[in-house]
C-alpha positions in Angstrom: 51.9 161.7 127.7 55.2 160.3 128.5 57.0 162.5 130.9 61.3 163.2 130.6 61.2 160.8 134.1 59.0 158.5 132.6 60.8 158.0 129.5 64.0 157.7 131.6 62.8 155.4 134.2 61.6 153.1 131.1 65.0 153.4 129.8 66.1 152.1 133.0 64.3 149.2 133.6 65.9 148.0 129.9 69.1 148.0 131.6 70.5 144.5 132.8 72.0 145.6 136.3 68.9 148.2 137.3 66.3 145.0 138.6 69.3 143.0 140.6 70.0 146.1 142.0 67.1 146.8 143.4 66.5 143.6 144.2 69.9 143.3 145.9 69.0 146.5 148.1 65.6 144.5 148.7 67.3 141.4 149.8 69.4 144.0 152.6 65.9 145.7 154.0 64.2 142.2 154.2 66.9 140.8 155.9 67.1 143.8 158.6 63.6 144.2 158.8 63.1 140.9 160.2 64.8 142.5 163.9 61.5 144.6 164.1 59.5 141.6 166.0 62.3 141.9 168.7 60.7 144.6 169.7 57.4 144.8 172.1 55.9 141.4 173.7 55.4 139.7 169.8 59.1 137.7 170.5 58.0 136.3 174.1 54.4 134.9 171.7 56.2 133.4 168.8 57.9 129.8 168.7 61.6 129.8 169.7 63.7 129.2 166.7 67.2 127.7 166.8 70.0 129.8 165.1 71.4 126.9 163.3 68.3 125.9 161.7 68.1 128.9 159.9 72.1 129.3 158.9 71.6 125.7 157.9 68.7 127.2 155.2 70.8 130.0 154.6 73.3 128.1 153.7 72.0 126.4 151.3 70.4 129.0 149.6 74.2 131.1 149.6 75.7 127.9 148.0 73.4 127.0 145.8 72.0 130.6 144.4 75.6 131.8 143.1 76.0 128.9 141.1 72.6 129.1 139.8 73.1 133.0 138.9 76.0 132.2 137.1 73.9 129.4 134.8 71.4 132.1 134.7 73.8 134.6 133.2 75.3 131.9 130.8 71.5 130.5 129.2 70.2 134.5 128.6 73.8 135.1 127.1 73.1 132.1 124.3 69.7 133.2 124.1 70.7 137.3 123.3 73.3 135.3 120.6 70.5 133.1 119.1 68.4 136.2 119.0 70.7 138.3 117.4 71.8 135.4 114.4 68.6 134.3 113.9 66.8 137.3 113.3 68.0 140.4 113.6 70.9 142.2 115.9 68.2 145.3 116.3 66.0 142.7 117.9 69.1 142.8 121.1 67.1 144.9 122.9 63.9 143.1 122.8 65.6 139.5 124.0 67.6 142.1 126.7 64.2 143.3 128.2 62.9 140.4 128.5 60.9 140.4 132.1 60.8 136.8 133.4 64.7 136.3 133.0 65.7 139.8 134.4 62.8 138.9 137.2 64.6 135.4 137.5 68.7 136.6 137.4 67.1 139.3 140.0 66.1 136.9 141.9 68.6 134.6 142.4 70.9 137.1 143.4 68.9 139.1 146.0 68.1 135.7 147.5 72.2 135.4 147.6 72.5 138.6 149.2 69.5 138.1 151.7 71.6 134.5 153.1 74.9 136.3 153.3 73.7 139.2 155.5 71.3 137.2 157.7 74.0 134.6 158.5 76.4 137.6 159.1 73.7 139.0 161.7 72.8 135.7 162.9 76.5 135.0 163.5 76.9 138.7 165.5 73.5 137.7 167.6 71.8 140.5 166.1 68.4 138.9 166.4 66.4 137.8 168.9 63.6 134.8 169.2 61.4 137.0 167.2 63.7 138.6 164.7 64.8 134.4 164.5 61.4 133.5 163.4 60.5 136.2 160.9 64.2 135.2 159.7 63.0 131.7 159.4 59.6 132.7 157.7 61.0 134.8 155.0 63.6 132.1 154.3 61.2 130.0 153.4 59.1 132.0 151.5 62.3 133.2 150.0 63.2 129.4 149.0 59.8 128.9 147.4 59.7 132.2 145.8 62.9 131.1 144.3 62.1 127.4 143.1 58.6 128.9 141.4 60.9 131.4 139.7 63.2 128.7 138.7 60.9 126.7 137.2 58.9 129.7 135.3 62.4 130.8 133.7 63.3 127.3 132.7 60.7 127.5 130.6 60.9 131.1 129.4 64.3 130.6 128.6 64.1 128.1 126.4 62.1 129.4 124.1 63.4 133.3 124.5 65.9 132.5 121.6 63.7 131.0 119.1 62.7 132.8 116.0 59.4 132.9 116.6 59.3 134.3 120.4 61.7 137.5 118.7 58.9 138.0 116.1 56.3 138.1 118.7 58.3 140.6 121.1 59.0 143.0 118.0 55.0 143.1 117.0 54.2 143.5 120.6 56.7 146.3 120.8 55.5 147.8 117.2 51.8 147.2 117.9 52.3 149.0 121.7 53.6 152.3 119.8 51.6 152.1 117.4 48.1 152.3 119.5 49.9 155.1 121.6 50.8 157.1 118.6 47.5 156.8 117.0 45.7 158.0 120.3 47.8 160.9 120.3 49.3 161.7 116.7 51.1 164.6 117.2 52.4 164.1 121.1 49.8 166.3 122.5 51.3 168.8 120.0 49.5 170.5 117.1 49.3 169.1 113.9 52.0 170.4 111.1 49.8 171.6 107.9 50.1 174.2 105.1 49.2 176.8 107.3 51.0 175.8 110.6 54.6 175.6 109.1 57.1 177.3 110.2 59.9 179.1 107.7 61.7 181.1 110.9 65.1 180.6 113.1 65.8 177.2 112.6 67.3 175.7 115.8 70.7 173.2 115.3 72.2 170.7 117.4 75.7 169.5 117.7 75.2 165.8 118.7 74.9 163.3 115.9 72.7 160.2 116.0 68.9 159.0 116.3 66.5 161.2 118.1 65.1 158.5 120.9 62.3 161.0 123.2 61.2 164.6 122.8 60.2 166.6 125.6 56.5 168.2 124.5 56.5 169.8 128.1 59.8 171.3 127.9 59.0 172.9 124.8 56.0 173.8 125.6 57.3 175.7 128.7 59.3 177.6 126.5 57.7 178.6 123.8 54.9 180.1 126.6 57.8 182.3 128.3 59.5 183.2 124.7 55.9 184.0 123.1 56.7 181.6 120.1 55.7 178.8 118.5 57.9 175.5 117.8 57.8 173.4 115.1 59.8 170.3 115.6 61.8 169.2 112.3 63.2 165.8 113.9 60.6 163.2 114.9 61.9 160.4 117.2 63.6 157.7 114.4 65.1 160.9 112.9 69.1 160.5 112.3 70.1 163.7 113.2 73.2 164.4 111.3 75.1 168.3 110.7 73.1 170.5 109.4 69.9 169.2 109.8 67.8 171.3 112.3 66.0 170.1 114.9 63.1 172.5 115.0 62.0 175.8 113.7 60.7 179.1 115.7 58.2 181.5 113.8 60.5 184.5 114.2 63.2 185.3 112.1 64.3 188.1 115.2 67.5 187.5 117.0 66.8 185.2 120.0 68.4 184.9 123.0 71.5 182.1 123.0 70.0 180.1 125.8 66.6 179.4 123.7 68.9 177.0 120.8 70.5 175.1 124.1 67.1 174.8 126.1 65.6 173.6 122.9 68.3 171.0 122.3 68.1 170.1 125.5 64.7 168.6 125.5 65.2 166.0 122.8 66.8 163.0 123.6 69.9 161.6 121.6 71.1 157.6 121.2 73.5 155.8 119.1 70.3 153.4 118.2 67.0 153.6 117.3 64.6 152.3 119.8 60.8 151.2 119.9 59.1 153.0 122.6 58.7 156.5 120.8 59.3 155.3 117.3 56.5 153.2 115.8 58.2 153.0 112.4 61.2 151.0 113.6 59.4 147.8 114.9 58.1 147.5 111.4 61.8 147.9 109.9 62.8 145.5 112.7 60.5 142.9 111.6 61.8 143.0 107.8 64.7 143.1 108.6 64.0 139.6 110.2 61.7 138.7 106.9 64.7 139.5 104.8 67.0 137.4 106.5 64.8 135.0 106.2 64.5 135.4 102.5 68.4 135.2 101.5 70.1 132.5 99.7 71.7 131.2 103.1 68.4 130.6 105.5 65.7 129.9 102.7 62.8 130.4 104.9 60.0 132.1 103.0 57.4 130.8 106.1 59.2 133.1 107.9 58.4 135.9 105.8 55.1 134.8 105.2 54.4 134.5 108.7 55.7 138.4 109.6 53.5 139.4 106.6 50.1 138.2 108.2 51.6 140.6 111.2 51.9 143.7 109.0 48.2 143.2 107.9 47.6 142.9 111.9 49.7 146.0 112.6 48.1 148.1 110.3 44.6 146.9 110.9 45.4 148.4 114.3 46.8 151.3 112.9 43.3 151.6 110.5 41.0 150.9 113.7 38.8 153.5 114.6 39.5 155.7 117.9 37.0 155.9 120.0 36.2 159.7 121.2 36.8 158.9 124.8 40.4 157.4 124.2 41.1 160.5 122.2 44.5 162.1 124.4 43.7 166.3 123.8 46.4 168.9 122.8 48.4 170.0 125.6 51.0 171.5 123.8 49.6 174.0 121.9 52.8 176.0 120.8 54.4 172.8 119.9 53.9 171.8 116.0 54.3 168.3 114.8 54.6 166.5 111.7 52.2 163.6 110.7 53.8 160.6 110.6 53.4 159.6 107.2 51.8 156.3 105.9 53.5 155.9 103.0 57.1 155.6 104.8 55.1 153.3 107.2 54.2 151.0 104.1 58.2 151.4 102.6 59.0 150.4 105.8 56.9 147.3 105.8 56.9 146.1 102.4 59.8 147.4 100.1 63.0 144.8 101.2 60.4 142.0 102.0 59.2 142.5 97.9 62.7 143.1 96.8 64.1 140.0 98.2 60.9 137.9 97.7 60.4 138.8 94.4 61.7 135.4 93.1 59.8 132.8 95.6 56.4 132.7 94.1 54.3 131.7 97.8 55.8 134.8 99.3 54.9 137.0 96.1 51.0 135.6 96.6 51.2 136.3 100.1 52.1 139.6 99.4 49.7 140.3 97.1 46.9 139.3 99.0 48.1 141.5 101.7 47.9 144.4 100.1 44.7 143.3 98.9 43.5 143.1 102.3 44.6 146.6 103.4 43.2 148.1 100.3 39.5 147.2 101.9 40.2 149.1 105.5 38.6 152.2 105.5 41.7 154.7 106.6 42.8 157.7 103.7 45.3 157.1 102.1 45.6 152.6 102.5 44.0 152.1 99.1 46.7 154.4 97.5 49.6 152.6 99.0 48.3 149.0 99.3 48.1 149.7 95.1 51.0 151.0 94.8 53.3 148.5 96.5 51.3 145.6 94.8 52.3 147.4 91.5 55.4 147.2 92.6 55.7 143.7 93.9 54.4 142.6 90.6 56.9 144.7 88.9 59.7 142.8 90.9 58.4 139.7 90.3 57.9 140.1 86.5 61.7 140.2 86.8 62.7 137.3 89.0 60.1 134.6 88.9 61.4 132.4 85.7 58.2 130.1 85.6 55.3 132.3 82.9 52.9 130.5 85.3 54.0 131.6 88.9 53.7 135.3 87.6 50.8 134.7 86.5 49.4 133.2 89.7 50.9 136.6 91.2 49.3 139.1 88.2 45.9 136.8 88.4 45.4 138.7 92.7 47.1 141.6 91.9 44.7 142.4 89.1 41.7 142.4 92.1 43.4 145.8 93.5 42.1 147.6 90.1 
């Protein structure tokens, strides 16, 4: 279970600046560091190294590593576009967190920062013949470490804009929360059923937006020192909006000011949805993309039939079996939560991808063969909805498909789900 500094620390590393930083305060240790062999009989040992063989290195690496930064910036910048105009803009943050180009941009600038202070302490004689060829060891490793990174970007970056790499980064991100949320359901809570819900003080909150991460532990802690129980009313994906409550205590007594602002406190509030804690979004992220794809200006129904074969993959995961020993246990028993509910999962999925597909006949056999697919996994409740979006596929495509025979076609494998 995913901790308030967990969740925040995650949020951090999604941040452009957070990874140069470091490495920037990296490149400043390093460079200091290399003094240390000064110290004891390990300089009078090691071979004498000239100070101007090292600034000449350095220099290179100040001149040339800015320059590169800067082309750095200016390729991810097109790619984040392309990203964004090709598929979908809530895809941004996907392209954004992409590892090997905030690994590479981090890299070229801490390697900037690590030749402007050594030549600055080489120029004030702060090293010594040791210190000089540690200095002139980690250059070099430095250098290499930055052509392999080079080189590995180069040919990250040029396919981090593509189509294709998005839809792979949003069913990784989907499939990740997914598996979490079906090892733990309810967030180490306590399932919300007939008998567990709550009709007490319902709790409000004045912010207005998406409900990114909720603080199980938090809540826990104070429903234990309150003798209550909580029922959370706003799942993570939830647009919290004025008067919609956020949770609901079983007592309808008078309680204590602080408990509504402790409460509110412990869920986490963004202008955007986002895909760690919120497994339906990835699968509205990739419609989105398959709807795009679909309209009159693009005319791509591969594309769609391509994110299709990744919602049968998605929830063929969700459907898998979970092992006993990968089973997370209730920590929070005073915490209830909702089940997150298949149905809006399959909506999610299927609804705009039918709607606008309805007329391309490939996309409306695709579809129906899907569904025909997750009508065989043995999960309650799959059957049910696999039947009834194929009903309503064919419905849509009894409407827009002109040709008697491509309906048909369509009818002939949706028939098979009776």
């Amino acid at each position: 279970m995913k901790t308030r500094l967990i969740h925040n620390v995650l949020q951090l590393r999604k941040r452009l600046w957070a990874k140069p930083l470091l490495y920037c305060f990296m490149a400043v240790v390093a460079s200091f560091f290399a003094q240390a062999a000064d110290y004891g009989s390990l300089g009078y040992v090691l071979p004498e190294i000239e100070a101007d063989t090292i600034q000449t290195l350095l220099s290179i690496i100040s001149s040339s590593m800015l320059a590169v930064a800067t082309f750095a910036v200016g390729s991810m910048v097109a790619s984040y576009a392309s990203a964004s105009s090709s598929a979908t803009p809530r895809a941004f943050a996907l392209v954004l967190a992409d590892d090997v180009s905030q690994t590479a941009l981090s890299s070229f600038i801490g390697a900037f920062i690590f030749s402007i202070v050594s030549i600055v302490a080489l120029k004030t004689g702060f090293y010594g013949a040791g210190g000089r060829f540690v200095l002139f060891v980690m250059t070099l490793a430095i250098f290499a470490w930055v052509i392999l990174t080079f080189v590995r970007w180069v040919d990250n970056i040029a396919r981090l804009g593509r189509l294709g790499t998005t839809i792979d980064k949003a069913e990784a991100a989907a499939l990740a929360c997914l598996k979490e949320r079906r090892l733990m359901p309810f967030l180490g809570g306590v399932e919300k059923t007939c008998s567990t819900e709550l009709t007490g003080t319902k709790v409000f909150c004045d912010d207005i937006g998406y409900i990114q991460y909720v603080d199980m532990g938090a809540l826990q802690t104070i429903a234990v020192e309150n003798d209550i129980r909580i029922m959370v009313d706003a799942m993570p994906g939830s647009f919290l909006a004025p008067g919609r409550p956020i949770a609901i205590l079983d007592t309808n007594d008078e309680v204590d000011e602080k408990i509504p602002r402790r409460i509110a406190s412990a869920f986490v509030f963004g202008d955007n949805r986002t895909f760690d804690e919120d497994p339906r979004f990835g699968l509205i992220v990739l419609s989105e993309i398959a709807s795009r794809a679909l309209s009159p200006a693009v005319n791509d129904s591969g594309t769609a039939i391509v994110i299709i074969g990744r919602f049968v993959r998605l929830f063929a995961a969700w459907a898998a079996p979970v092992e006993d020993d990968e089973k997370i246990e209730e920590k929070y028993d005073r915490v209830i939560i909702p089940t997150l509910s298949l149905a809006e999962m399959f909506d999610d999925a299927f609804t705009a991808m039918a709607r606008d597909g309805a007329g391309t006949v490939e996309v409306g056999i695709r579809l129906q063969k899907a569904f025909l697919s997750l009508s065989t996994l043995d999960y309650a409740g799959f059957r049910d909805e696999a039947r009834r979006h194929s009903a309503l596929a064919l419905e849509r495509a009894n409407g827009s498909l002109s040709l008697k025979d491509d309906f048909n076609r369509v009818e002939r494998i949706a028939r098979l789900l009776d």
